[in-house]
C-alpha positions in Angstrom: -21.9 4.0 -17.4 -19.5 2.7 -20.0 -16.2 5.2 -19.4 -15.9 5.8 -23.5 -19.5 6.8 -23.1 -18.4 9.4 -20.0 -14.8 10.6 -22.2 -17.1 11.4 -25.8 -19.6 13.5 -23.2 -16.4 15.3 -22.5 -15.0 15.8 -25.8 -18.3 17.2 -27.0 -19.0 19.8 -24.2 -15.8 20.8 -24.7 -15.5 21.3 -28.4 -19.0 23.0 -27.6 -17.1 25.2 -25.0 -14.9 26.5 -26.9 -16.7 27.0 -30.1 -19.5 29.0 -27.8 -16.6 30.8 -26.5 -15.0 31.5 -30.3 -18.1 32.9 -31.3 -18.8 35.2 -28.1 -15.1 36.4 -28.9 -15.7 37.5 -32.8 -18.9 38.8 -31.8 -17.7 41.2 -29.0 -14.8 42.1 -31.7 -17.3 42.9 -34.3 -20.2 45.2 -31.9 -16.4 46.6 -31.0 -15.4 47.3 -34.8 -18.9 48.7 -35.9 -19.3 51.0 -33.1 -16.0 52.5 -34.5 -17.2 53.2 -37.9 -18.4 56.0 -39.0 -20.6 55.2 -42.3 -20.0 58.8 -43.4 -15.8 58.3 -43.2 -16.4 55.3 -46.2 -15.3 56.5 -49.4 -17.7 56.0 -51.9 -15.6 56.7 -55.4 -11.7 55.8 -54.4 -9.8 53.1 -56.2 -7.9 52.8 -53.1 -10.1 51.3 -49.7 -9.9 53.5 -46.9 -9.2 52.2 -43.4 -12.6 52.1 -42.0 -13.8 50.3 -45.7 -10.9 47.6 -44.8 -12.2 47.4 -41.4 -15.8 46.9 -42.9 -14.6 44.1 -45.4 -12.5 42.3 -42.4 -16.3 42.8 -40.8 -18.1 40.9 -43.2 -15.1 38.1 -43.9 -15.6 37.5 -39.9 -19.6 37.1 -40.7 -18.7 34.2 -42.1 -16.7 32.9 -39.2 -19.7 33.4 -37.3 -22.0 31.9 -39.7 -19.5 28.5 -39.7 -19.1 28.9 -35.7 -23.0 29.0 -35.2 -23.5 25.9 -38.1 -20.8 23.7 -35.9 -22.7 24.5 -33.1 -25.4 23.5 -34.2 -23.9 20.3 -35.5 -22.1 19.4 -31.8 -25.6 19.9 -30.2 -26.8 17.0 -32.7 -24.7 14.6 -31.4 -25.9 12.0 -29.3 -23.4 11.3 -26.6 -24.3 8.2 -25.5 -24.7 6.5 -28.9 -22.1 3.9 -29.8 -21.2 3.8 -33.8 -19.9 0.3 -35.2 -18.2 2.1 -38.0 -16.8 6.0 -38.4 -19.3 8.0 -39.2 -21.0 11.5 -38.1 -21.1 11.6 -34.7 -18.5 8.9 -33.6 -15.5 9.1 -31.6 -12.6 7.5 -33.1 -9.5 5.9 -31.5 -6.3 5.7 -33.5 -3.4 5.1 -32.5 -2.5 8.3 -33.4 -5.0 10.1 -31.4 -9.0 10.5 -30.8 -10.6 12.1 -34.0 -14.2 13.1 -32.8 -16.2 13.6 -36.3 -18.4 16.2 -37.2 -16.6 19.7 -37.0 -13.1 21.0 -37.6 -11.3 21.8 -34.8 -7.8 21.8 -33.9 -6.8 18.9 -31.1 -7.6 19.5 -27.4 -5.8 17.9 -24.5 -9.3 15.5 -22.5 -8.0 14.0 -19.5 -4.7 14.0 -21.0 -6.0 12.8 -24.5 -5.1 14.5 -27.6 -8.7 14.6 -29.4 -9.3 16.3 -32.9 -12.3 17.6 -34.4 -12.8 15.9 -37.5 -14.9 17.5 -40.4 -16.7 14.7 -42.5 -15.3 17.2 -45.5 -11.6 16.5 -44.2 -9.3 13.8 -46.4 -8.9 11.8 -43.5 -12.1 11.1 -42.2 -13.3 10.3 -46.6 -10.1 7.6 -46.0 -11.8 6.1 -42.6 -15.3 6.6 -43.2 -17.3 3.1 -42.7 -14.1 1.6 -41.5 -14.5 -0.5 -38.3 -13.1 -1.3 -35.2 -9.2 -2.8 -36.3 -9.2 -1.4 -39.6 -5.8 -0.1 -41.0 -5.7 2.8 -43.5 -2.7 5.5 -44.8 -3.1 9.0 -45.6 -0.3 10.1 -46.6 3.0 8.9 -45.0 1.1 8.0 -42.0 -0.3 4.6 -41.0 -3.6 4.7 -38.8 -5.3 1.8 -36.9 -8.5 2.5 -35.8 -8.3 1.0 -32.1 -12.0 1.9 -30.9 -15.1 3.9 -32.0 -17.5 4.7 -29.8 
């Protein structure tokens, strides 16, 4: 099996890793958080938010989290592994000379057999400045000069 093929199956299981693992984490803090509140302690008529209503706003920000976490999930598990892209888009596994931008879902770089690799969201500024590049292409964003080396 092509080794690019065998490093994106690795980048994707663990982006999926630790996104499963981010989600398990805010839902254990938020069964934690509930089981603290008391729905009688919430004030009802202050101007000023008690700590339990604070708690219970932090609560539903954090449902969004979740809701994002479970959506990018969703979105890794999509992602054909052994399919080779000729030009950056959803799904590919690009190699600058900067670093490995794996494109689908935001996530900050991991370290892959010694590899800095960065989730990519197809929302993010760089990935609208390489999107159908190919293989060779040259691009800026910013200050910073990127050559795509591979995509796979």
């Amino acid at each position: 099996m092509d080794e690019r093929i065998i490093f994106k199956k690795k980048v994707i299981d663990k982006l999926l890793q630790q996104k499963k693992d981010q989600l398990a984490e805010l839902k254990k803090e938020q069964r934690s958080r509930l089981e603290s509140a008391n729905v009688e302690d919430i004030d009802k008529g202050d101007l000023v938010e008690s700590p339990k209503e604070q708690m219970m706003d932090e609560i539903n920000l954090q449902a969004y989290t979740v809701d994002n976490l479970s959506t990018e999930l969703v979105q890794l598990q999509a992602i054909d592994s052994e399919q080779i892209h000729d030009t950056v888009s959803q799904g590919a596994l690009v190699r600058t000379n900067v670093g490995y931008f794996m494109i689908g879902v935001s996530h900050p770089f991991v370290s892959i057999d010694g590899k800095r690799v960065t989730g990519l969201s197809t929302h993010a500024p760089l990935y609208q400045k390489m999107k159908e590049l190919r293989k060779h292409a040259e691009f800026h964003l910013g200050n910073i000069e990127y050559v795509i080396l591979d995509i796979v």
